[in-house]
Each structure stands twice: as structure tokens, then as C-alpha cells.
C-alpha positions as a Markdown table, in Angstrom:
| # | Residue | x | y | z |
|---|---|---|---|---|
| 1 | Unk | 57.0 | -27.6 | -18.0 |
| 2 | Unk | 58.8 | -29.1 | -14.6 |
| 3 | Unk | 62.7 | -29.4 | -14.8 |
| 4 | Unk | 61.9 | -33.1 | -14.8 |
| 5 | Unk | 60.3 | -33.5 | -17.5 |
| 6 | Unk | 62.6 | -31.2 | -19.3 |
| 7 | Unk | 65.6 | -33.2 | -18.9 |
| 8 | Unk | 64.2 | -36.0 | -20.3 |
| 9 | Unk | 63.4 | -34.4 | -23.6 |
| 10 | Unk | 66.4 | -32.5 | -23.9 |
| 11 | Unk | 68.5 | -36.1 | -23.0 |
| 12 | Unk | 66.2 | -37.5 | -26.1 |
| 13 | Unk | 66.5 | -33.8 | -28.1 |
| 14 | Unk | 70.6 | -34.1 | -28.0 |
| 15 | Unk | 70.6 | -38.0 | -28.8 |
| 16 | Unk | 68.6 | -36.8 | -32.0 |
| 17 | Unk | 70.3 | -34.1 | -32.5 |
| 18 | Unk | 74.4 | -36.0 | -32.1 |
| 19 | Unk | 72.6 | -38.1 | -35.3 |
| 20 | Unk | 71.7 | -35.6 | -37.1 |
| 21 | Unk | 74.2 | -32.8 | -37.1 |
| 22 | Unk | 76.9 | -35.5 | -38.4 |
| 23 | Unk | 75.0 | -35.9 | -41.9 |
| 24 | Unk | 76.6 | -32.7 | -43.1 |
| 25 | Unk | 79.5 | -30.6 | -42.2 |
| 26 | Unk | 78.3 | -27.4 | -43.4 |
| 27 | Unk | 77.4 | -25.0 | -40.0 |
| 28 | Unk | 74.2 | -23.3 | -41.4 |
| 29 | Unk | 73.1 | -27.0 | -41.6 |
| 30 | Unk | 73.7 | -27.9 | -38.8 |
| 31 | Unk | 72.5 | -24.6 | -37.2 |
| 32 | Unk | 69.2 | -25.2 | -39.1 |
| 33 | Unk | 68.5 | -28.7 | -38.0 |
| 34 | Unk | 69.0 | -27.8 | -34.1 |
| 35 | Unk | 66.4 | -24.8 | -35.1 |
| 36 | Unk | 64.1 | -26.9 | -36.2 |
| 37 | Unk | 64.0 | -29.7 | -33.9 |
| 38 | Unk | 64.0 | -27.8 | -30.8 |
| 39 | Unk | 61.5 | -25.3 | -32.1 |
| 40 | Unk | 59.1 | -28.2 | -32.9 |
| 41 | Unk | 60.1 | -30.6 | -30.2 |
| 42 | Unk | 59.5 | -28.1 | -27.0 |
| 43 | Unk | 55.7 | -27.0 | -27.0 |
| 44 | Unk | 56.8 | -23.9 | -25.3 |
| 45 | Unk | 59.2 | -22.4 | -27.7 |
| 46 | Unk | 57.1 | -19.7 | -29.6 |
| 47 | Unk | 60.1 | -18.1 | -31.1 |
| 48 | Unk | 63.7 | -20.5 | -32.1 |
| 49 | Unk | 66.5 | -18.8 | -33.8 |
| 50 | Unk | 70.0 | -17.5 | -34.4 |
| 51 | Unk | 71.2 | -13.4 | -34.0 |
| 52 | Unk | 74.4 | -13.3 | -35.9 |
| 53 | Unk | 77.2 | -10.7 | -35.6 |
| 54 | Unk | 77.0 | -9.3 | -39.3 |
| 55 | Unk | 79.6 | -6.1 | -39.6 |
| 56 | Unk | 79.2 | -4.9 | -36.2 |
| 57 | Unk | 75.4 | -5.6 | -36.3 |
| 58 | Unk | 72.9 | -8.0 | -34.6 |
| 59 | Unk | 71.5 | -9.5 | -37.9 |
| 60 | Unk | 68.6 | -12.0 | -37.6 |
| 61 | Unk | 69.9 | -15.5 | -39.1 |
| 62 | Unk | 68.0 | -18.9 | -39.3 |
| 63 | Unk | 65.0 | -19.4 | -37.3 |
| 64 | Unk | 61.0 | -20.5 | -36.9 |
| 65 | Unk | 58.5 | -18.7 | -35.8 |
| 66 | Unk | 56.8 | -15.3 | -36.7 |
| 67 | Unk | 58.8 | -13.0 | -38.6 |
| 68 | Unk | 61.6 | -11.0 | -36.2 |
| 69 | Unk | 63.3 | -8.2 | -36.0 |
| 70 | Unk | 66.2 | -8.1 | -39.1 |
| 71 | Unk | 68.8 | -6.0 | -36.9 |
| 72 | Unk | 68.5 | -5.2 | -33.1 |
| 73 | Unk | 69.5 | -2.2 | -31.8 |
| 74 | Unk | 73.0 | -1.8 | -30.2 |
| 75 | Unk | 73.6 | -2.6 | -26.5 |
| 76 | Unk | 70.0 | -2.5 | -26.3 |
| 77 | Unk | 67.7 | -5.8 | -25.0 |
| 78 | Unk | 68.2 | -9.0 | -23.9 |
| 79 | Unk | 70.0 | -10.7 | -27.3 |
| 80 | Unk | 72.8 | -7.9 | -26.8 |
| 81 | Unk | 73.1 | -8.3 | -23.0 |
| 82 | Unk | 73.6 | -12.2 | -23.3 |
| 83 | Unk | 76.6 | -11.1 | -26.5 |
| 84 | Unk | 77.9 | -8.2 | -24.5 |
| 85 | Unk | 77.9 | -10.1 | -20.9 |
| 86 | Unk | 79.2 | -13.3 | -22.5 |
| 87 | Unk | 76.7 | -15.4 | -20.5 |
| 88 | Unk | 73.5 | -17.4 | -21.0 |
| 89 | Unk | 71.0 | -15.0 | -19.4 |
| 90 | Unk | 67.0 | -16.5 | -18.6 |
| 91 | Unk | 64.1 | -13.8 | -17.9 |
| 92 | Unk | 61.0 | -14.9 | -16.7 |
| 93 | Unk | 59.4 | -11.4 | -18.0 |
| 94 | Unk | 60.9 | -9.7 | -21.0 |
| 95 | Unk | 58.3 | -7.0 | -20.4 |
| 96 | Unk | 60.2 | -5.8 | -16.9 |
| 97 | Unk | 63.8 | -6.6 | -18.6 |
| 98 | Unk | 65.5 | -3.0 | -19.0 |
| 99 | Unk | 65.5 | -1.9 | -22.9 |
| 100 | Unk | 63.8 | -5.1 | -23.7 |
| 101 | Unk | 63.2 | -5.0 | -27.9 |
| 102 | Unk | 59.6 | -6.2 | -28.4 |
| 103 | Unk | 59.5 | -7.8 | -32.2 |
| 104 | Unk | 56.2 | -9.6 | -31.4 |
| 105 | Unk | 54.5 | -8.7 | -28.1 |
| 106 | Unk | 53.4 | -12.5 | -27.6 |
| 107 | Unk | 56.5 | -12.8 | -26.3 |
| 108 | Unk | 56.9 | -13.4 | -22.7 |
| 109 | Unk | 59.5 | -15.1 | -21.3 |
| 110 | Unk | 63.2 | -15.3 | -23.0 |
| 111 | Unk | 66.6 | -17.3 | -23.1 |
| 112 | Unk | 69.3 | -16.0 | -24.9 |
| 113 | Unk | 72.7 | -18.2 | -25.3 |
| 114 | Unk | 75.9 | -16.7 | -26.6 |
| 115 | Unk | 76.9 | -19.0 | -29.7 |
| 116 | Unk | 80.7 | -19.7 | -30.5 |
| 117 | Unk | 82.9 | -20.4 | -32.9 |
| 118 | Unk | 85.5 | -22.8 | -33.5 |
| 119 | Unk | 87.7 | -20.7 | -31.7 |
| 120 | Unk | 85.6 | -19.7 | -28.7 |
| 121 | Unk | 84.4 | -16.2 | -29.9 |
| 122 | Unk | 81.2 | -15.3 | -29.6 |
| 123 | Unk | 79.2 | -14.7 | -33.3 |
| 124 | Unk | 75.6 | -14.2 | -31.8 |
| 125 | Unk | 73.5 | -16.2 | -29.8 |
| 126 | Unk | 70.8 | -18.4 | -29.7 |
| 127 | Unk | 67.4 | -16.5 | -28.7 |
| 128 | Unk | 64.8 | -18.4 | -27.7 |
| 129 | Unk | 61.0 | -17.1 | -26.6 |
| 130 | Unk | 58.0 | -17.8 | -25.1 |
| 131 | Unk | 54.4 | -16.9 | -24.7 |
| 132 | Unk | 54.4 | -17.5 | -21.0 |
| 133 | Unk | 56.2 | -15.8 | -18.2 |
| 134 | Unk | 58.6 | -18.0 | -16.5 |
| 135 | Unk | 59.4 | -20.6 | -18.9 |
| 136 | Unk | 63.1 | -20.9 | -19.3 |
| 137 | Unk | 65.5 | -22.2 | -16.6 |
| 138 | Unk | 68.7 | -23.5 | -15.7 |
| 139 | Unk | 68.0 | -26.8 | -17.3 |
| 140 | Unk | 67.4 | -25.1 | -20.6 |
| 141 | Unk | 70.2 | -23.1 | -20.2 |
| 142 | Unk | 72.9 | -26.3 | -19.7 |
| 143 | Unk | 70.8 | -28.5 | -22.0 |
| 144 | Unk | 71.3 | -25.3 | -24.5 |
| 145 | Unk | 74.2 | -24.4 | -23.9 |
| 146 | Unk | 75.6 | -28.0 | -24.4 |
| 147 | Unk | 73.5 | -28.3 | -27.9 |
| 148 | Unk | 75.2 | -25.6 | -29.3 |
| 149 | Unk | 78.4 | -27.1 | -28.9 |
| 150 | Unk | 77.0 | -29.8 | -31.8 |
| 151 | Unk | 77.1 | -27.2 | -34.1 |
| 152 | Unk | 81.1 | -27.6 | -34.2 |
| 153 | Unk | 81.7 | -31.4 | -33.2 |
């Protein structure tokens, strides 16, 4: 999908999303409704969810899509490199990405957004796949990164 056309449906995406998030002040409901509308309102998203800090571990939370991986390996793929980097990382191909974790070799293309709490620590991220190669870019990494801060308004 052009940039383009991508900003427009993240602009309409976050409009939606600003209405719904304020129904509820619970977090995992909030979490879940930005899930879901995102995973069903971007054709390209194969794979929508939340990786969760859980006792030291990357523990699969909320998400849609095929079932994943329940705890990824430590320091290992791109999910940890995002936490450990504390930045938004985008890769066009998982497949060349150093230590990539494969839990369903559909998967292409990958954008992985450290998510924060209240206070500004990072909890997990937001991990994001595709079935092509090259699919993410720096518009869904602002539009992203600027959802997640819903989550806590």
C-alpha cells in the first residue's frame, strides 16, 4: 500500500480509535479494541498483537491472527530487538533479519513497536506482520507509535 494512502486510513483508524478507547478505562480493553480494529482495518496485517513482559519473559498477550508463539526466546528476533533497543524497528524481510523467530512462515515483513506504560517503561511491544516483504514503513511506524499512546489517554 503507498504511504499515501496509508495516512489517510491511519488519520481515519486513530479518529476511530480516540472514540472508542474512551468507552472503558480498563487497558486490556483498550489494548483489545486497537487489536482488533487495526488487524481488520489494514488488508496487510496478517498477524496484530501484543508481546508482554511476564516475569522476565516475552509472553504472547492479546492478538488476531493464527496462533503465535506463547514465549519468545531471550534476546533472540525481532520482538526482543525492538524491547531491548527501545525503538520502533520495520524489516522488509524477517527471513534475512539475524535470529529472526519464525512462528508461522507466512510471515514476511514485520514492525515491532515498544509499548509503555503510564510511566514510560517499556512492558512489550506491539508486533505487527505481514505476508509480503516490504510492507511496513515509517508511516506505520509514527501512525503506530502514536496509537499506542491511546492506550493510556
Amino acid at each position: 500500500m503507498e504511504d499515501k494512502k496509508k495516512e489517510g486510513r491511519y488519520e481515519r483508524i486513530y479518529a476511530q480509535l480516540s472514540e472508542l478507547v474512551r468507552k472503558s478505562e480498563n487497558t486490556q480493553a483498550r489494548m483489545a479494541t486497537i487489536i482488533a480494529v487495526l488487524h481488520h482495518k489494514m488488508d496487510y496485517y496478517f498477524w496484530t498483537g501484543f508481546y508482554l513482559i511476564d516475569d522476565g519473559k516475552m509472553t504472547v498477550n492479546m492478538y488476531q491472527g493464527p496462533v503465535a508463539c506463547q514465549i519468545l526466546e531471550k534476546d533472540k528476533g525481532v520482538c526482543w530487538a525492538a524491547f531491548n533497543q527501545q525503538k520502533t524497528l520495520v524489516v522488509e524481510d524477517v527471513h534475512a533479519f539475524p535470529g529472526h523467530i519464525a512462528c508461522d512462515s507466512r510471515s514476511n515483513s514485520e514492525i515491532v513497536v515498544p509499548f509503555r506504560n503510564k510511566a514510560g517503561e517499556i512492558i512489550g511491544v506491539l508486533d505487527i506482520d505481514s505476508k509480503d516483504k516490504s510492507s511496513f514503513s515509517e508511516v506505520d511506524a509514527r501512525w503506530l507509535e502514536k496509537i499506542l499512546e491511546l492506550v493510556y489517554c
